[in-house]
C-alpha positions as CSV (number, residue, x, y, z in Angstrom):
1,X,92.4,203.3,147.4
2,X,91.6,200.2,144.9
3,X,94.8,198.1,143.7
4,X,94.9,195.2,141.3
5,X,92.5,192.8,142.2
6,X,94.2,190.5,144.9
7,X,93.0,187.1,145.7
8,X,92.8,185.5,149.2
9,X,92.4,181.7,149.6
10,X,91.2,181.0,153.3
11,X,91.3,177.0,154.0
12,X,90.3,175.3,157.3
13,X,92.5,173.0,158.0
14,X,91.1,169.0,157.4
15,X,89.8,166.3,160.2
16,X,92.4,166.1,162.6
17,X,92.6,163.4,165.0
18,X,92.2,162.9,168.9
19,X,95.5,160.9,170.1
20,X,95.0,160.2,174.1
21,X,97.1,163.3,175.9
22,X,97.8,165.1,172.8
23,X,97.5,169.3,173.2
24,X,94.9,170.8,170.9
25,X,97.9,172.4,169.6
26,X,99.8,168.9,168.4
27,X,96.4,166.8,167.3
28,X,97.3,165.5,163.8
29,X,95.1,164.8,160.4
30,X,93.2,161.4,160.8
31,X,93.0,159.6,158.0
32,X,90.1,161.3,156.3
33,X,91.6,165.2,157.1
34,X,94.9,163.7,154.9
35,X,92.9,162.7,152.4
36,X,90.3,165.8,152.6
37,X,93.7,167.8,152.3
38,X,95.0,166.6,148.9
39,X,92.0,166.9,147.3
40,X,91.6,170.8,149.1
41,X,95.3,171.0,147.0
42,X,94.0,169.4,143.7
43,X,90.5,171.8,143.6
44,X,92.9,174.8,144.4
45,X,95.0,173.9,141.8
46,X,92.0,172.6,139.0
47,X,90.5,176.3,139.9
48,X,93.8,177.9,138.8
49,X,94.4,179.3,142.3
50,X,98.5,180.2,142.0
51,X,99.4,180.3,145.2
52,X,102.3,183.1,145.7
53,X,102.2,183.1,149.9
54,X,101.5,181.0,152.3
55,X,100.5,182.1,156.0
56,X,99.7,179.2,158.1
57,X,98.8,178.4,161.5
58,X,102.0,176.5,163.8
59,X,99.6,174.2,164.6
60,X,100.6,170.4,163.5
61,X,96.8,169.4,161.7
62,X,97.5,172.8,159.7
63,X,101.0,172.0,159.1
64,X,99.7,168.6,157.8
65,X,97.3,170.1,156.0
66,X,99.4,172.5,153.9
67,X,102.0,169.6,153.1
68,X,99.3,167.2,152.4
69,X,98.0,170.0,149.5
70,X,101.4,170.0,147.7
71,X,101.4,173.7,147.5
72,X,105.1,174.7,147.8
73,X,104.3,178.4,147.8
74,X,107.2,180.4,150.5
75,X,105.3,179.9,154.0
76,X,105.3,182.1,157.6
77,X,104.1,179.9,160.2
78,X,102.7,182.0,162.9
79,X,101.0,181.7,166.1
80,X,99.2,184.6,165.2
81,X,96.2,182.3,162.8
82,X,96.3,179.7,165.4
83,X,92.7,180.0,167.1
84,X,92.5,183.8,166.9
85,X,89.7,186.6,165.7
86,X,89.7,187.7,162.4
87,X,91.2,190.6,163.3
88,X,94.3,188.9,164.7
89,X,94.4,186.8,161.2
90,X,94.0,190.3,159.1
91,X,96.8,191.8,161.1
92,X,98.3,188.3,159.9
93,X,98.2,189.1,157.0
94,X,98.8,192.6,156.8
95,X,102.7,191.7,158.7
96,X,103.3,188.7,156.5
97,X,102.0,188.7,153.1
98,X,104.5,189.4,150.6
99,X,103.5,193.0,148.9
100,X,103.8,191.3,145.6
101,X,101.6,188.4,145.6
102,X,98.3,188.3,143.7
103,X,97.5,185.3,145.6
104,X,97.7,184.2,149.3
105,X,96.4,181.1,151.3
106,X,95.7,181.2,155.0
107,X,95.7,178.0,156.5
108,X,94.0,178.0,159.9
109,X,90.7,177.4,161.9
110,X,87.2,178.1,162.8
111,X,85.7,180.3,163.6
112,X,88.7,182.4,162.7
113,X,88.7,181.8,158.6
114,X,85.1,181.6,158.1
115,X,85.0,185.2,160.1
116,X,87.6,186.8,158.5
117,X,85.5,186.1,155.3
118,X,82.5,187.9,156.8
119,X,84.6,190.9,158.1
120,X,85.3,191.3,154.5
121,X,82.6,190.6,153.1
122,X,80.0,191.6,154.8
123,X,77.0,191.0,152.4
124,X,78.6,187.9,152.2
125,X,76.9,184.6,153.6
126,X,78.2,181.4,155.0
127,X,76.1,179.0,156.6
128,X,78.6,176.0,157.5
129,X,82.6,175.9,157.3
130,X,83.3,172.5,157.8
131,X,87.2,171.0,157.7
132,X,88.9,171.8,154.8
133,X,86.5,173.7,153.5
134,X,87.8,177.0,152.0
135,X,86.5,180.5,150.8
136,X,88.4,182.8,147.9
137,X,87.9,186.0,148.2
138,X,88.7,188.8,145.5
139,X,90.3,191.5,147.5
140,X,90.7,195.0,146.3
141,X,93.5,196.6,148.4
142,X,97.4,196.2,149.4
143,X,97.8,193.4,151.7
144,X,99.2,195.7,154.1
145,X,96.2,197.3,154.2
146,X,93.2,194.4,154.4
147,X,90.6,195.0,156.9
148,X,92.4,198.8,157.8
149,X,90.8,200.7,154.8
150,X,87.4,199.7,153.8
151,X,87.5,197.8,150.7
152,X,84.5,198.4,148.6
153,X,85.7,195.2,146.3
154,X,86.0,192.5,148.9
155,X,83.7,189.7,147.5
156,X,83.1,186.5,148.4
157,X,83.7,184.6,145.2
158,X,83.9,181.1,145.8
159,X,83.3,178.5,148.3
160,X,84.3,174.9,148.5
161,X,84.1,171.7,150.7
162,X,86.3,169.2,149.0
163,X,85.0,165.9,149.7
């Protein structure tokens, strides 16, 4: 059941901070994870990543995260990214990515991303996922059906730590 070659842009979101008495949920960027952030945006956009959906955590260092990339791409924030398995952020993905785009960015955490990668990919290999690092995949069926059918042209394509 091969489609046209989809691709999937999983980014971790950058350093947050630690404020005293903040919720994990509500820790924001520190100073590095904004500027880790833009330049995450800039290498998305030097690698001619078009960004047609956005599906991002509700957590505020991912919030930050996507506004500090400048990718104005329609966005679902959903608790459904935020901490969760990989299967969690497929079914993500299978409820909110648009049928239409060629390109979607997932904006969340470890060990989630990194995991979803490897669920896809299975020959692929990933030894560190640090903040804002971020994995494309080229994916090879509908979006409402990722991680459901097995897709014999999920591959690990590219992976980046903008620094």
């Amino acid at each position: 059941m091969s489609t046209a070659p989809r691709t999937l842009v999983l980014l971790r979101h950058g350093k947050s901070g630690y404020p005293a008495g903040a919720a994990d949920h509500d820790r924001p960027l520190a100073d590095r994870g904004r500027r880790q952030a833009a330049l995450a945006g800039q290498w998305i956009a030097d690698h001619g990543l078009d960004i047609d959906a956005v599906i991002c955590s509700t957590a505020q260092r991912t919030r930050e995260t996507l506004e500090r990339t400048g990718i104005g791409a329609p966005t679902v924030f959903t608790d459904d990214i935020y901490e969760n398995s990989p299967e969690d952020i497929l079914e993500a993905i299978r409820t909110h990515a648009p049928a239409d785009a060629s390109t979607v960015l997932v904006v969340g955490h470890f060990p989630g991303l990194p995991g979803t990668a490897l669920t896809l990919d299975g020959a692929a290999e990933i030894t560190g996922f640090p903040t804002s690092a971020y994995a494309v995949l080229s994916i090879g069926v509908p979006w409402d059906r990722i991680g459901v059918d097995v897709d014999p042209d999920a591959k690990l394509t590219d992976l980046r730590v903008p620094r």
